[in-house]
N, C-alpha and C positions, 0 to 999 in steps of 0.2 A: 504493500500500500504506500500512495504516495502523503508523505506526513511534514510535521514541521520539526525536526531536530537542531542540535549545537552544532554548530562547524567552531574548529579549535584552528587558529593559523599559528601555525609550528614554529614560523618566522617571527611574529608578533611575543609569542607565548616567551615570559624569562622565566616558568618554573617553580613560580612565587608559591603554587598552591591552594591558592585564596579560593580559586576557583570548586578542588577540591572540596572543600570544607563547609563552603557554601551551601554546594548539592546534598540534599535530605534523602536524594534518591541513592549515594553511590557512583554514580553513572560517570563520575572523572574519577581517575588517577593520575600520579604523575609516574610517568613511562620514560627512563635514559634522563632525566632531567625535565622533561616536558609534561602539561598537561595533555591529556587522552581523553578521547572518547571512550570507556572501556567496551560498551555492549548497545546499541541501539533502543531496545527494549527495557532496558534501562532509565533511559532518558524520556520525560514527560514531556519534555518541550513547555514548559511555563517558563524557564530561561531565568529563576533563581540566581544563574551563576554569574549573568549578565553583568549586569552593575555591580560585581564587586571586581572583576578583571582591572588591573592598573593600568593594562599595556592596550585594552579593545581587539585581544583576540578572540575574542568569544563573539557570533554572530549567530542567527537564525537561517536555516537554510531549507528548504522542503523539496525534499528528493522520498527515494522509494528509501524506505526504512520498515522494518519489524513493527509491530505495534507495539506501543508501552504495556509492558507486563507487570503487574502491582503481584503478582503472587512470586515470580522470577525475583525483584526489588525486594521485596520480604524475607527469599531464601537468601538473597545474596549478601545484604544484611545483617544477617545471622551470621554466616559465616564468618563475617568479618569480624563481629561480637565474638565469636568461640576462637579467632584467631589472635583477637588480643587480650585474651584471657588465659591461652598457652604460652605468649609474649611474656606476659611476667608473671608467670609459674603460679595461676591463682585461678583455679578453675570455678571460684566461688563470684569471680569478679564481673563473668558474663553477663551475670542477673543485676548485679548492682551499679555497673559503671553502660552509659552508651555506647556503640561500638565508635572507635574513631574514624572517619573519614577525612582528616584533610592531607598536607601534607606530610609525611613521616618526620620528617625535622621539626613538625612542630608538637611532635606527641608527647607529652611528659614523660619523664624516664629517672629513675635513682639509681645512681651508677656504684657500684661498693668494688674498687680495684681488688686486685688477686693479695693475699695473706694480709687484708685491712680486717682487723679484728675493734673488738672492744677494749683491750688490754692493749693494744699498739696505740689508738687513740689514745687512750687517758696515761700515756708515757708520759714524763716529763720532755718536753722539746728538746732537741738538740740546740747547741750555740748558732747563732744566725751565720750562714755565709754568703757574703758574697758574691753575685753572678755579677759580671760586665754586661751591660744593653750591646747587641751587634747592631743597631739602629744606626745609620749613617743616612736618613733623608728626611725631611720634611715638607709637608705633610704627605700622610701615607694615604688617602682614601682617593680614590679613583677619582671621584667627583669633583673634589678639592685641588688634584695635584695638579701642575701646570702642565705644558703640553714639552717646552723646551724647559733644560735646564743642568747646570752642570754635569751633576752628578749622573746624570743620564749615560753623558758619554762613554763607551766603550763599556757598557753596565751591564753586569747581569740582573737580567731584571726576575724581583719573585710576585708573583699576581697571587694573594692568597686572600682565602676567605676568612670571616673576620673570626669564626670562632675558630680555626686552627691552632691559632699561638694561645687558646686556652685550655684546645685539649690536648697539643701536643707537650709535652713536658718541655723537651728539648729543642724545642723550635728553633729559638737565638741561637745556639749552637749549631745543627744540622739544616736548617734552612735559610735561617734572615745571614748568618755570617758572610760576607764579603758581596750582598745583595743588595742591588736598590728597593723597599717594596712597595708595592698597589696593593691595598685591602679592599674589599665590596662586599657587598650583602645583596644578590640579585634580588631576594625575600621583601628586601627592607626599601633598597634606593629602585625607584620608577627612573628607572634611566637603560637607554640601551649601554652598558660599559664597554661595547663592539668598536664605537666611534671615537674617545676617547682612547682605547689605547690602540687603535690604528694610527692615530694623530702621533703618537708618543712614538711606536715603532718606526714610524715614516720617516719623524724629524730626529731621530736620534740616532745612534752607532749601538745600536744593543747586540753583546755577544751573545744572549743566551736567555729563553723564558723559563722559568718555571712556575707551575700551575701547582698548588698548594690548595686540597678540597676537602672539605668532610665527605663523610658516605653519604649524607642523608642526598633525596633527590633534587631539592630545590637546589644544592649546591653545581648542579650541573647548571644551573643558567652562568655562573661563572667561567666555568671550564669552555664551554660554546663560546660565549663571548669572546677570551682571549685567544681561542682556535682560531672563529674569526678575522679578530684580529691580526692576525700572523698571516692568514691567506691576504686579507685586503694589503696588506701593507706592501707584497710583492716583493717581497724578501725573503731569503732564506737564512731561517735562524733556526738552533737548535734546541727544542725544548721535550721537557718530557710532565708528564701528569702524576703526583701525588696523593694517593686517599686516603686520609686520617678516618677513624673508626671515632664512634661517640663517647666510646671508654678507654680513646687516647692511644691505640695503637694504629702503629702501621700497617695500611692492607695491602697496598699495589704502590705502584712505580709506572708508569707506561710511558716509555721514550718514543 
């Protein structure tokens, strides 16, 4: 049947989620960093998701679709209830908690690292030491930073997202060290960051990108963005992708 559903522009979409979270139906996920349609039948077409998009990738379209299934939406619902209620080991939670629908980086979570005890907490502190900041540029947010600028020159540059240097321990040491950096939050700033660090790649001598990401999916509007960026600039530079896990370790490396 021909009906009215969501069309998602993949180019417009930064990943943010919002969309997700919106839908009462289910009917989006974010899929590689991007929002998705997940199932046609899914979707009711009242368009919910509409007005809360930053970017206006969300549109109405009326082609041949499924009809909406309210019994489909109800089982797949559930599932997602019984899915995160095995998430955090509590199979008592299904009944008590709604199931979450938006994006996965924004789903609460209590992280307890490996041999964190009760008895290690309530230790007496160790004597404080000092770490050196590997910080060598100002200001770091994407938004903020200029397009030319000294430090740029002959720079390796690190494009990281903003929660990395707080879940990675050793950040300043194994990433930010002898780097220039760009922080964002594709989640947060309504901005293409595609355009801005093509501008920076173009007008400057960069030896080398690195992409610095959490796992969650909205962190992929990042990752895109400075890919991006790297095509547009018509340059060939060497960079590779990092993915930080939400309890702080290292997952992947992708050169």
């Amino acid at each position: 049947m021909v009906r009215r559903v969501i069309h998602i522009d993949q180019e417009k979409c930064n990943g943010c989620g919002i969309c997700a979270n919106a839908c009462h139906e289910g009917a989006i996920g974010i899929v590689d960093g991007k929002a998705q349609l997940l199932r046609d039948d899914y979707c009711d077409g009242l368009g919910d998701c509409l007005p809360t998009c930053p970017t206006g990738a969300i549109t109405f379209v009326e082609r041949e679709a499924a009809a909406y299934d309210e019994e489909a939406v109800r089982a797949h619902m559930e599932r997602r209830k019984q899915e995160q209620a095995v998430g955090h080991g509590n199979a008592h939670q299904a009944e008590a908690a709604p199931a979450f629908t938006g994006c996965p980086g924004s789903r609460a979570r209590q992280i307890v690292h490996e041999g964190e005890t009760d008895a290690v907490q309530n230790e007496t502190p160790a004597a404080p030491f000092h770490l050196q900041s590997q910080l060598t540029n100002w200001p770091v947010q994407i938004k903020l930073a200029p397009v030319r600028a000294p430090y740029f020159n002959n720079a390796r540059l690190l494009i990281a997202a903003d929660c990395t240097a707080y879940a990675y321990a050793n950040f300043h040491q194994e990433f930010l060290k002898g780097k220039v950096a760009l922080i964002g939050c594709p989640k947060l700033d309504d901005v293409d960051y595609s355009e801005k660090l093509t501008e920076i790649i173009k007008s400057n001598e960069i030896q080398s990108v690195t992409i610095v990401r959490m796992e969650v999916p909205c962190c992929g509007g990042l990752q895109n963005a400075a890919i991006r960026a790297l095509q547009n600039s018509g340059k060939f530079i060497p960079w590779q992708v990092v993915t930080i896990s939400v309890d702080g370790k290292l997952l992947d490396q992708a050169f």
